[in-house]
C-alpha positions in Angstrom: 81.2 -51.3 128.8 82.5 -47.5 128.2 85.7 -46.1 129.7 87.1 -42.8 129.9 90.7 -41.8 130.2 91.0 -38.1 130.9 94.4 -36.0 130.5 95.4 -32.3 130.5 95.3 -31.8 134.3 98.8 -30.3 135.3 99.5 -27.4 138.0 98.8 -24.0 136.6 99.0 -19.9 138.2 95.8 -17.9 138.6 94.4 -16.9 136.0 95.9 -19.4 133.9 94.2 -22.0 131.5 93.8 -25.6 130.8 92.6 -28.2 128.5 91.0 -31.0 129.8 90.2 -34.3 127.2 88.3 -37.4 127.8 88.8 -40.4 125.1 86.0 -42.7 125.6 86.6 -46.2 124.7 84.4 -49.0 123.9 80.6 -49.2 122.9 79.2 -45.7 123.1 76.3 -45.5 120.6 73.8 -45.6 123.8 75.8 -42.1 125.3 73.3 -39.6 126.0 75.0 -36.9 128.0 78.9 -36.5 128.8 79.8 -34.6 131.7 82.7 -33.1 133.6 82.8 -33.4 137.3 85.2 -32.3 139.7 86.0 -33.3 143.6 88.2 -31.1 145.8 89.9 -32.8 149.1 87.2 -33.2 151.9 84.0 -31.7 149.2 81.6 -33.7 147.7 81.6 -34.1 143.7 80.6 -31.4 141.6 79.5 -31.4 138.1 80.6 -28.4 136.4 80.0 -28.9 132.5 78.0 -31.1 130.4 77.0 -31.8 126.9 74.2 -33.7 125.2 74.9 -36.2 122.7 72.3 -36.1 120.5 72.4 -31.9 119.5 75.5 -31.3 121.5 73.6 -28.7 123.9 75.1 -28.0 127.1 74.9 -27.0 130.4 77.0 -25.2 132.7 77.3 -24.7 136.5 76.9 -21.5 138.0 80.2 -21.4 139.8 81.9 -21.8 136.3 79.6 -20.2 133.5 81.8 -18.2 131.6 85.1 -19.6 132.3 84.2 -23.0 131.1 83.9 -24.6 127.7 83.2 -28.2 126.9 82.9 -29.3 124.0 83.1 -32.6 121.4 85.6 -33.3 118.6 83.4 -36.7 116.8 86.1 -37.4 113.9 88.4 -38.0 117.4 86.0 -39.4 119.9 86.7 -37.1 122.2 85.4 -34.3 124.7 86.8 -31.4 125.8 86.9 -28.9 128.5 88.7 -25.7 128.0 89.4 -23.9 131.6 90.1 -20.1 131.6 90.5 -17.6 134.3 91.5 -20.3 137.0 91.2 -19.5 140.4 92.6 -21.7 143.2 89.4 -22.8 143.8 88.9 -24.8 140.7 91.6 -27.2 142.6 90.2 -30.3 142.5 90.6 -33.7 140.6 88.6 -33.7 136.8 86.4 -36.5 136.2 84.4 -37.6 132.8 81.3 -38.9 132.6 78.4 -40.4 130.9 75.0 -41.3 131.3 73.2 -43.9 129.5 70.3 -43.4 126.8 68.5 -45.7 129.6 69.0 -43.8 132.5 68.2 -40.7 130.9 64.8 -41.7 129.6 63.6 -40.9 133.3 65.1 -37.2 132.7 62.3 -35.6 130.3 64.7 -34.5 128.0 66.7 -32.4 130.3 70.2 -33.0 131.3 71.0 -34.2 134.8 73.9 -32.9 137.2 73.4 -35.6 139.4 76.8 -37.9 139.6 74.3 -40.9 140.4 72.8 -40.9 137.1 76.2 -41.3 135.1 77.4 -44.8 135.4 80.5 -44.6 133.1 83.4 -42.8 134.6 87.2 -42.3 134.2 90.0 -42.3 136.8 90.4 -38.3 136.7 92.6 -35.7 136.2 94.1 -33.1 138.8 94.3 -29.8 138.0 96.3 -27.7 140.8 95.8 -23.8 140.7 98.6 -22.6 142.7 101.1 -19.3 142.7 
């Protein structure tokens, strides 16, 4: 079973930046995508950054494309997800993800946004953008 603790969130100005990590622990040899999600108060769940295991490719929503990076440290074990230019509507709480190399068999080799396919999650992160 894989876990995710993600930290970084805090309460940042417009404009501002963050850096969001996710340690994953236990058995993560069968990872095939990691992604970043993120749920505002009374919105559904979002996914906003992902990266593929296997080449590290990723994939980026359109509301974020340019403002966000994720990325993957191996010797650490950790991914990453550097927030620039924040704008109050990037408030939300930060979730990690992952899918399995099972689930994502059914994906043709692309890289879902859907939360359903990612069955490992951690507890989440807030990030407030506030002046």
């Amino acid at each position: 079973q894989v876990q995710f603790v993600e930290s970084g969130g805090n309460l940042v100005k417009p404009g501002g930046s963050l850096r969001l990590s996710c340690a994953p622990s236990g058995f993560t040899m069968d990872l095939y995508a990691i992604g970043w999600f993120r749920q505002a108060p009374g919105k559904e769940r979002e996914g906003v950054a992902f990266i593929r295991t296997n080449d590290d490719s990723t994939l980026y929503s359109d509301s974020v494309k340019g403002r966000f990076t994720i990325s993957r440290d191996n010797a650490k074990n950790t991914v990453y997800l550097e927030i620039n230019s924040l704008m109050p509507e990037d408030t939300a709480t930060y979730y990690c993800a992952a899918a399995g190399l099972r689930v994502a068999s059914t994906w043709y080799g692309r890289i879902s946004v859907d939360p359903d396919q990612y069955g490992y999650w951690g507890q989440g992160t807030q990030v407030t953008v506030s002046s």
